[in-house]
C-alpha positions in Angstrom: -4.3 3.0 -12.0 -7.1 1.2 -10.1 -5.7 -1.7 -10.9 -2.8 -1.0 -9.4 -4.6 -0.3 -5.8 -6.6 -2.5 -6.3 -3.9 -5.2 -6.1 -2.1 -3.3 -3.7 -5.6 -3.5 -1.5 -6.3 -7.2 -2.2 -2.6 -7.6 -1.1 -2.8 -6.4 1.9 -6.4 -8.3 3.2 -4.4 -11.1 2.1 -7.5 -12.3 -0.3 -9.4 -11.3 -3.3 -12.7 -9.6 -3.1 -15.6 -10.7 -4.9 -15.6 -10.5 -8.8 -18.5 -7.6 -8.8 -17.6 -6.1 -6.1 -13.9 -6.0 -7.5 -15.1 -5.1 -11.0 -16.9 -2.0 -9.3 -14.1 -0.7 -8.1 -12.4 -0.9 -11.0 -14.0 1.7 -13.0 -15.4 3.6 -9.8 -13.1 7.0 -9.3 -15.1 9.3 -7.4 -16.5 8.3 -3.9 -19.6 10.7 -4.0 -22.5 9.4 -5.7 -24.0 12.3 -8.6 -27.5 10.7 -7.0 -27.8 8.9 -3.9 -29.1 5.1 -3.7 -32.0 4.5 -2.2 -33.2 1.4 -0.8 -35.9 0.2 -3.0 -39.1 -0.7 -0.4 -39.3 -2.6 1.6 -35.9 -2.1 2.9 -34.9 1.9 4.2 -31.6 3.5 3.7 -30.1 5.5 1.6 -25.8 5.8 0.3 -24.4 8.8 -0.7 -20.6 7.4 -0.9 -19.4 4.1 -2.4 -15.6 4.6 -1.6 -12.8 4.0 -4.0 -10.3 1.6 -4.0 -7.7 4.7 -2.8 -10.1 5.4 0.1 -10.1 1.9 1.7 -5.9 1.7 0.9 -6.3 5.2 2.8 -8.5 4.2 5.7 -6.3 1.4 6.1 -3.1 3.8 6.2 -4.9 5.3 9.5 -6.2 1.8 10.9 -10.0 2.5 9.9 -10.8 0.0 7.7 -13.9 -1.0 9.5 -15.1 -3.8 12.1 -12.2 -6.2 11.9 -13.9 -8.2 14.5 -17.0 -8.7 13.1 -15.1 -9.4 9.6 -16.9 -6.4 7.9 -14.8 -3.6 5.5 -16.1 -0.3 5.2 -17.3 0.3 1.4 -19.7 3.3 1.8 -21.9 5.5 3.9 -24.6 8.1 4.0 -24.3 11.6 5.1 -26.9 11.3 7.6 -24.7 8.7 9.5 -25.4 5.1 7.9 -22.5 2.8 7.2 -22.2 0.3 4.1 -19.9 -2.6 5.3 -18.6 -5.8 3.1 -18.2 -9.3 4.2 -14.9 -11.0 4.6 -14.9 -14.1 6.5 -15.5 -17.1 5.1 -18.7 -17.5 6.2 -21.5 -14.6 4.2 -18.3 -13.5 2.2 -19.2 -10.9 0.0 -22.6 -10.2 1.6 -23.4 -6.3 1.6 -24.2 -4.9 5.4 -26.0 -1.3 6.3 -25.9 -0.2 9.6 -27.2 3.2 11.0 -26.5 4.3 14.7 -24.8 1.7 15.5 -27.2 -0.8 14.4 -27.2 -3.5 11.7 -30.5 -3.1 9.6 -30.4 -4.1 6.0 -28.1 -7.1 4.7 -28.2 -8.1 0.9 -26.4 -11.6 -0.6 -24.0 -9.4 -2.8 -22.7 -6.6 -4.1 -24.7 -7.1 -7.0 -27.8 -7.6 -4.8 -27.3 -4.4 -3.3 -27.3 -2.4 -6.7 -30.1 -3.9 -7.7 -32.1 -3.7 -4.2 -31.3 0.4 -4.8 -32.2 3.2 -7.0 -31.1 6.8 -8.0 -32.5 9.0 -5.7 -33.3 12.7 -6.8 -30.7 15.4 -4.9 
């Protein structure tokens, strides 16, 4: 079934995303994280939501899909009001970005980066 979106997604931002980021969100079904991921030191941030392929397709049903004009796709957030954006122009495609009131503070080279520049927090 994520397959299917995920086509469906790639189809309509008229490329493919990055192969981890793409393989993530194959086998990722639930948006809320069990543990949150915290940025391991000496970054600061925390995620408690990595969204699903369905919840991009649905933010882009109500024209919310993120900063369009700064090339960036919502991906995730955290409950006390950080954003987690993706990449998508040509230039830093597929570079992670976290932002928190309404300021861009953390950027990692990947998807992959950002993973492994986090860890399970305790909740």
């Amino acid at each position: 079934m994520n397959e299917q979106g995920l086509t469906e997604l790639e189809r309509r931002l008229r490329f493919s995303l990055p192969a981890d980021y793409r393989q993530f969100l194959l086998s990722h079904t639930d948006s809320f994280l069990e543990n949150s991921l915290v940025f391991r030191p000496p970054r600061s941030g925390i995620i408690d939501e990595l969204l699903t392929v369905f919840d991009i397709l649905k933010n882009d049903d109500k024209g919310r899909i993120g900063i369009p004009e700064r090339s960036l796709l919502h991906i995730g957030r955290s409950l006390m009001g950080g954003y987690l954006y993706l990449r998508v122009s040509e230039q830093g495609f597929g570079e992670i970005h976290y932002s928190e009131r309404m300021e861009f503070r953390e950027v990692f080279a990947s998807f992959s980066a950002f993973l492994e520049g986090t860890e399970a927090g305790s909740d």
